[in-house]
C-alpha positions in Angstrom: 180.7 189.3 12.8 182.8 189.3 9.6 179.0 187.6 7.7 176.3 187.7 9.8 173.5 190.2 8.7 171.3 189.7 11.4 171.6 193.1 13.2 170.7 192.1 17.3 173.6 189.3 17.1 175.9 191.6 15.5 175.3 194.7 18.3 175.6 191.5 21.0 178.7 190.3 18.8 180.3 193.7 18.7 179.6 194.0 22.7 181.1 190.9 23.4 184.4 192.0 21.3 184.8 194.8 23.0 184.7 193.6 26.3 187.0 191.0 25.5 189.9 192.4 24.2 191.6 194.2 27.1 191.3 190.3 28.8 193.3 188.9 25.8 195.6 191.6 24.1 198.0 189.7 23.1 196.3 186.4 21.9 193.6 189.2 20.3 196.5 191.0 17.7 196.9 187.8 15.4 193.4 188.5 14.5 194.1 192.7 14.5 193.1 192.8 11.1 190.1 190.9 11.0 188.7 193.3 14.4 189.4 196.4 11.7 187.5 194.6 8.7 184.7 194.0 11.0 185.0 198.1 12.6 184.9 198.7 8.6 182.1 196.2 7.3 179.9 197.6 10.5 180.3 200.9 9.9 179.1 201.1 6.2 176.4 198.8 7.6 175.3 201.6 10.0 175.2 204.1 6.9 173.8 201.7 4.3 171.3 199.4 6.0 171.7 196.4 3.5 168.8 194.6 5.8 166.6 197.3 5.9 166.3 197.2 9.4 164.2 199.1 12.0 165.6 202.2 13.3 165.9 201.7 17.0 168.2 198.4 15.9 170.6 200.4 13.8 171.2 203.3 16.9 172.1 200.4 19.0 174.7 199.0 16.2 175.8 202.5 15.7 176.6 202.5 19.4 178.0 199.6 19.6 180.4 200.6 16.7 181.0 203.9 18.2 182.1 201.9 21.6 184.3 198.8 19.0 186.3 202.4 17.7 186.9 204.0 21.3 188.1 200.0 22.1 190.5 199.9 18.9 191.7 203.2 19.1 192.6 203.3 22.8 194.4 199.7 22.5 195.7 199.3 19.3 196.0 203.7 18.3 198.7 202.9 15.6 197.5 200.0 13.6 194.0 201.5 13.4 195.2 205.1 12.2 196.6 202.7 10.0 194.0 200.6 9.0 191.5 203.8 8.8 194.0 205.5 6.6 194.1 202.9 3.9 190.6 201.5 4.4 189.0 204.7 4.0 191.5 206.2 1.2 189.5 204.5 -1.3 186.6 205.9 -3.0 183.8 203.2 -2.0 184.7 204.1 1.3 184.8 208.1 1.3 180.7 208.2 2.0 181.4 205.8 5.3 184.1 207.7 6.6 182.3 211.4 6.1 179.2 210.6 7.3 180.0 207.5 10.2 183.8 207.7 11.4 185.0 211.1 10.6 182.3 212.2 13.5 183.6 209.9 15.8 187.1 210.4 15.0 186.1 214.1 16.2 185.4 213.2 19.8 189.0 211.7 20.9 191.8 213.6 21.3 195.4 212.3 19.8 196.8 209.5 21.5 200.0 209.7 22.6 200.9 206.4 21.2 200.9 208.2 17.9 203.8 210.2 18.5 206.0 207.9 20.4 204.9 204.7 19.5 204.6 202.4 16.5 202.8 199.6 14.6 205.5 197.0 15.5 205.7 198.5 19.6 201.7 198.4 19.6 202.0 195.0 19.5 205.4 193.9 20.9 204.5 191.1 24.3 206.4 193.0 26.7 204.0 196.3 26.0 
């Protein structure tokens, strides 16, 4: 998922991820980082189509992506916010997060992690 341009294994990749993590949530978090490179990589691949591929193949990777976000931000709501906040600060970035995860961030509601959790809790084995 982090290299793979061929977009039907990275939709199945993506959709095997996300059903995944909630069976391994704490083996999942020493790789955290490399799930929110791959949320990051996919969604500029979803705005930017570096394959050129067909359009019916990039609505299922959108989806797909839309679902990895809904995954990250209901398990992990601290380290993502995180993660989106530095990833998407930059200014290669703003386009991606304007036209691709600004939208989605505007379906979920705030997660109550974010005001009484943290980073370090999100990921503490007894949670």
């Amino acid at each position: 998922l982090q290299t793979d341009t061929d977009v039907v294994v990275l939709t199945t990749g993506v959709l095997v991820l996300i059903t995944m993590l909630p069976m391994i949530p704490q083996s999942g978090k020493q790789y955290l980082h490399d799930f929110f490179g791959i949320f990051g990589r996919l969604s500029a691949w979803c705005l930017q189509n570096p394959g050129r591929v067909a359009e019916i193949y990039l609505v299922h990777l959108h989806a797909s992506v839309y679902s990895l976000f809904h995954r990250l931000y209901g398990m992990y709501p601290c380290n993502f916010v995180s993660f989106l906040r530095s990833h998407y600060s930059m200014k290669e970035n703003l386009e991606t997060f304007e036209e691709v995860v600004k939208p989605m961030m505007e379906h979920v509601r705030i997660h109550p992690e974010l005001v009484t959790g943290s980073k370090d809790h999100e990921l503490d084995p007894r949670r």
